[in-house]
MDTraj code that builds the backbone (N, CA, C; nanometers):
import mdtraj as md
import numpy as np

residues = "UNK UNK UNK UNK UNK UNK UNK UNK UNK UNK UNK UNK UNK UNK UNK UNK UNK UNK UNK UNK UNK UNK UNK UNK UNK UNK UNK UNK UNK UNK UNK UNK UNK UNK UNK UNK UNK UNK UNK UNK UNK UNK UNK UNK UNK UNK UNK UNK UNK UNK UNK UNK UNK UNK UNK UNK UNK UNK UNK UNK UNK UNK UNK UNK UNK UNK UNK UNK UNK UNK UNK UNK UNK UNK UNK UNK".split()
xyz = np.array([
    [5.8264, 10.6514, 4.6888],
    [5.9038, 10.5371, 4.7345],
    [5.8365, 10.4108, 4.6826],
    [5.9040, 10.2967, 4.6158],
    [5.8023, 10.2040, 4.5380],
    [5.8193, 10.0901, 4.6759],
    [5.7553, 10.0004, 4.6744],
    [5.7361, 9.8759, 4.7715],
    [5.8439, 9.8262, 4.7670],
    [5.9458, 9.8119, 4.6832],
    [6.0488, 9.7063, 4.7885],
    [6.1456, 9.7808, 4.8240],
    [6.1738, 9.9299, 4.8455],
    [6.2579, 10.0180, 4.9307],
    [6.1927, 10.0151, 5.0570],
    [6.0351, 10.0378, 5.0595],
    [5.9379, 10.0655, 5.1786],
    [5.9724, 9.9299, 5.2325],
    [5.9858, 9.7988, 5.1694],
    [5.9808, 9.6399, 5.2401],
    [6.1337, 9.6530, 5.3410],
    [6.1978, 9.6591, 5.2363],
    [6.3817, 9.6911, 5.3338],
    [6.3931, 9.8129, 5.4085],
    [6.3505, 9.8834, 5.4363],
    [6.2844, 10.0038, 5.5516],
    [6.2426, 9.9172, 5.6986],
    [6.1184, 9.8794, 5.6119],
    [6.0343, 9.7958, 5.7570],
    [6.0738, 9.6680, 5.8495],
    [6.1483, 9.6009, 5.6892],
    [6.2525, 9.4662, 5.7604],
    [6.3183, 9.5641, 5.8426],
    [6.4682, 9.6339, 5.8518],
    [6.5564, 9.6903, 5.8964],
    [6.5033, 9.7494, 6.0457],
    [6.3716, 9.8013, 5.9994],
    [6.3228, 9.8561, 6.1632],
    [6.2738, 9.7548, 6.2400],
    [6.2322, 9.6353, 6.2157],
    [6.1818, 9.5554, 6.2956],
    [6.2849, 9.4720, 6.3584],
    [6.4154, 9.4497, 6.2573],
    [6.5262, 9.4137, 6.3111],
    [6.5619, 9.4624, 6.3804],
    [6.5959, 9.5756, 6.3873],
    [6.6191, 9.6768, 6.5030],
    [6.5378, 9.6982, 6.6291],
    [6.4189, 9.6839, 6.6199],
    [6.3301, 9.6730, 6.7525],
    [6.3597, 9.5583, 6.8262],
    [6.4147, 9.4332, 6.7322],
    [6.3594, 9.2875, 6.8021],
    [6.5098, 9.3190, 6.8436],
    [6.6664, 9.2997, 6.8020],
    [6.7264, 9.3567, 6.9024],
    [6.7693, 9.4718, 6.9967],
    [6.6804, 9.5859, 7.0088],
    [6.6832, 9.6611, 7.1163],
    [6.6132, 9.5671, 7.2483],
    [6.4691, 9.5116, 7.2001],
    [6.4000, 9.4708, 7.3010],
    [6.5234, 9.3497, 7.3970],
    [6.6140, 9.2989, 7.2976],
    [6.7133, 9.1900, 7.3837],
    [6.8177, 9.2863, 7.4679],
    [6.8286, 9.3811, 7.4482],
    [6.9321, 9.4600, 7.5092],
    [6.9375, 9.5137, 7.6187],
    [6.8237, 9.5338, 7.6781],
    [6.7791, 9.5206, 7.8352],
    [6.8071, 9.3410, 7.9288],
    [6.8068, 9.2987, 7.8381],
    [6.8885, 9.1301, 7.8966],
    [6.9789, 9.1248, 7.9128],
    [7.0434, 9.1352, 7.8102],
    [7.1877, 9.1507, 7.8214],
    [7.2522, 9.2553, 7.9275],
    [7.2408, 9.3641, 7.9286],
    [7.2525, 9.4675, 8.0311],
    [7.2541, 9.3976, 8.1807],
    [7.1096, 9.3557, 8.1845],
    [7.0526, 9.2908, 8.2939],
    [7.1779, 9.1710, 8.3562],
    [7.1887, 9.0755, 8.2333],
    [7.3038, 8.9240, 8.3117],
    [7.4233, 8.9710, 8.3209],
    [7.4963, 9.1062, 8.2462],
    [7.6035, 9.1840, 8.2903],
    [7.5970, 9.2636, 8.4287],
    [7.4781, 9.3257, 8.4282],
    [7.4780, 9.3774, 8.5781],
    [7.4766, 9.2915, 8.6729],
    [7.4281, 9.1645, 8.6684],
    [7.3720, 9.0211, 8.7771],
    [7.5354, 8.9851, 8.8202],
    [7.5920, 8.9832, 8.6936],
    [7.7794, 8.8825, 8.7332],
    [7.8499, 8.9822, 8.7637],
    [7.8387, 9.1251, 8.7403],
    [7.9257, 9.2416, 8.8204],
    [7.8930, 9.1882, 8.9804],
    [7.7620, 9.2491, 9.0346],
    [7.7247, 9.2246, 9.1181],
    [7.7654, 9.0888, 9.2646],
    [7.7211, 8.9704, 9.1589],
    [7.8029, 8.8505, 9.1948],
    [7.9881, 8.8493, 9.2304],
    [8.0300, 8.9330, 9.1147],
    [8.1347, 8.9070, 9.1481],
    [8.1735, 9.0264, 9.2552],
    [8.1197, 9.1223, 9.2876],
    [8.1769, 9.1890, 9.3953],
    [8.1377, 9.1292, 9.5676],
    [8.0382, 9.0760, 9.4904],
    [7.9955, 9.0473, 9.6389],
    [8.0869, 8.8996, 9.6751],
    [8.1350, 8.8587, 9.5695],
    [8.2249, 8.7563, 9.6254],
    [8.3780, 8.8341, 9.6865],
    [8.3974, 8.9814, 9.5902],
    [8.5437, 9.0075, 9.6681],
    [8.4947, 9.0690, 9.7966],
    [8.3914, 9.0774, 9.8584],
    [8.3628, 9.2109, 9.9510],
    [8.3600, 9.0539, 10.0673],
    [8.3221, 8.9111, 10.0166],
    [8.2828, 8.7776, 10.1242],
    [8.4147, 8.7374, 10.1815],
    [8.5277, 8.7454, 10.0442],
    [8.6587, 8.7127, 10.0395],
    [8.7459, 8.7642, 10.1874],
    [8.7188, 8.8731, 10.1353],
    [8.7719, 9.0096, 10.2449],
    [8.7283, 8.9809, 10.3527],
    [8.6205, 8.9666, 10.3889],
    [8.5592, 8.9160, 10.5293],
    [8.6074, 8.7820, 10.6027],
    [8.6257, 8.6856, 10.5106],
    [8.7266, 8.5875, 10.5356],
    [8.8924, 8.6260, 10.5611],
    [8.9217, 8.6880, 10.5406],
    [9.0691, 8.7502, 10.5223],
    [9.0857, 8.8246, 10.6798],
    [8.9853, 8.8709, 10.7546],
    [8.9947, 8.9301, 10.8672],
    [8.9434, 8.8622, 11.0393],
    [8.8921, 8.7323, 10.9988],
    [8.8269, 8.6448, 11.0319],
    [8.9320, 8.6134, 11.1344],
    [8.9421, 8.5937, 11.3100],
    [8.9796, 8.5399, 11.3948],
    [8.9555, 8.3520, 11.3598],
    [9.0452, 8.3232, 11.4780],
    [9.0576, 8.1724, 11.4774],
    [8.9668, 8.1381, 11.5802],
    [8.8609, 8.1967, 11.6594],
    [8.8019, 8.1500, 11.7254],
    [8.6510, 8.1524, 11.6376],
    [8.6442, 8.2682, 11.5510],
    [8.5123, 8.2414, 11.4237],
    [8.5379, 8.1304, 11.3116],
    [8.6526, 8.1152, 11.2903],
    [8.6584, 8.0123, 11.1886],
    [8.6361, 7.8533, 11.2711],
    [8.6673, 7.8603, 11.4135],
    [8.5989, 7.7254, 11.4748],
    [8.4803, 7.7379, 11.4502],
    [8.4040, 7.8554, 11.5096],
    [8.2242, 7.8366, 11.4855],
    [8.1921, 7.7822, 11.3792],
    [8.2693, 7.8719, 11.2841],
    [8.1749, 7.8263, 11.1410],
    [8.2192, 7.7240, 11.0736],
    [8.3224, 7.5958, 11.2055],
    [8.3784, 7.4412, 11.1510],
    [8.4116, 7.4622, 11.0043],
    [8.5605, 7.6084, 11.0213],
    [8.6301, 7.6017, 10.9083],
    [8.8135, 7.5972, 10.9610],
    [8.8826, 7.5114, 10.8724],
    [8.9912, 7.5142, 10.9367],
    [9.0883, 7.6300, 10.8479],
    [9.2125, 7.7111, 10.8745],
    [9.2495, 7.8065, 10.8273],
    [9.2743, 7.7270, 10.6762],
    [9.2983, 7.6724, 10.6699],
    [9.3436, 7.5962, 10.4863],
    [9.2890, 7.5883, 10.3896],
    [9.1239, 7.5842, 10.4557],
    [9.0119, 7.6428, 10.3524],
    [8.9574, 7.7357, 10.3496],
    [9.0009, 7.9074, 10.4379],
    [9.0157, 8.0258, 10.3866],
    [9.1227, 8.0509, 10.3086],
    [9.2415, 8.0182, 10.3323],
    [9.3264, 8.0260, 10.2374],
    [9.2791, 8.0313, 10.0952],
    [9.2540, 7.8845, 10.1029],
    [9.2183, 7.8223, 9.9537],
    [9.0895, 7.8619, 9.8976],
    [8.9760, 7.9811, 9.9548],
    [8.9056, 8.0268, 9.9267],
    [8.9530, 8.2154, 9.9283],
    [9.0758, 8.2074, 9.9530],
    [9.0995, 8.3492, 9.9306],
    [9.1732, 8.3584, 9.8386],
    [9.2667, 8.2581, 9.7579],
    [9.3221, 8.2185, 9.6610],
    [9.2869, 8.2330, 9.5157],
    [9.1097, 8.1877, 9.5410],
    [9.0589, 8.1609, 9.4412],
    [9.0410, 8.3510, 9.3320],
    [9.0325, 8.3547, 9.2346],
    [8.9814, 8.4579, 9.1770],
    [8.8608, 8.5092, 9.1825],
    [8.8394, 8.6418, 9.1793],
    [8.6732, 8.7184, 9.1481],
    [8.5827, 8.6314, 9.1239],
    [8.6087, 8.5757, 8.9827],
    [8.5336, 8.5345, 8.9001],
    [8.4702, 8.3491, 8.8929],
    [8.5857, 8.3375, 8.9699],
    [8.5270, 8.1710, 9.0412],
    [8.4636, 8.1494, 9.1520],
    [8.4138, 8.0898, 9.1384],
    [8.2604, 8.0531, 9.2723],
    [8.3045, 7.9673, 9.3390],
])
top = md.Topology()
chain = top.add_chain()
for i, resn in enumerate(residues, 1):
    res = top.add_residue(resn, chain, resSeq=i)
    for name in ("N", "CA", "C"):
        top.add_atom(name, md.element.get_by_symbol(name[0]), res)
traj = md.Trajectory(xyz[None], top)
């Protein structure tokens, strides 16, 4: 094998290491906004079943569960 097949070998693998090593990140901020976003439909839902004597406690009036049950998954 002469040196510049062996050079484009070693480039190619190091390219390849430096993005595997990012691919546990990525994984990672995909698993973080799944997460996020379920736990917003699972908060949603909890609002959705919510008496009118808990939504006084928690000095919310019904118009802003509504408008927080309205909203999509994916908006905060």
């Amino acid at each position: 094998m002469n040196a510049a097949v062996h050079d484009n070998l070693t480039d190619c693998q190091s390219f390849r290491r430096s993005s595997d090593t990012r691919a546990p990140g990525i994984t990672a901020r995909i698993a973080a906004t799944i997460s996020t976003w379920r736990s917003r439909v699972r908060d949603r839902n909890a609002f959705a079943h919510l008496e009118y004597r808990d939504l006084r406690d928690m000095r919310m009036s019904q118009w802003e569960v509504e408008r927080e049950l309205a909203k999509p998954f994916w908006r905060g």
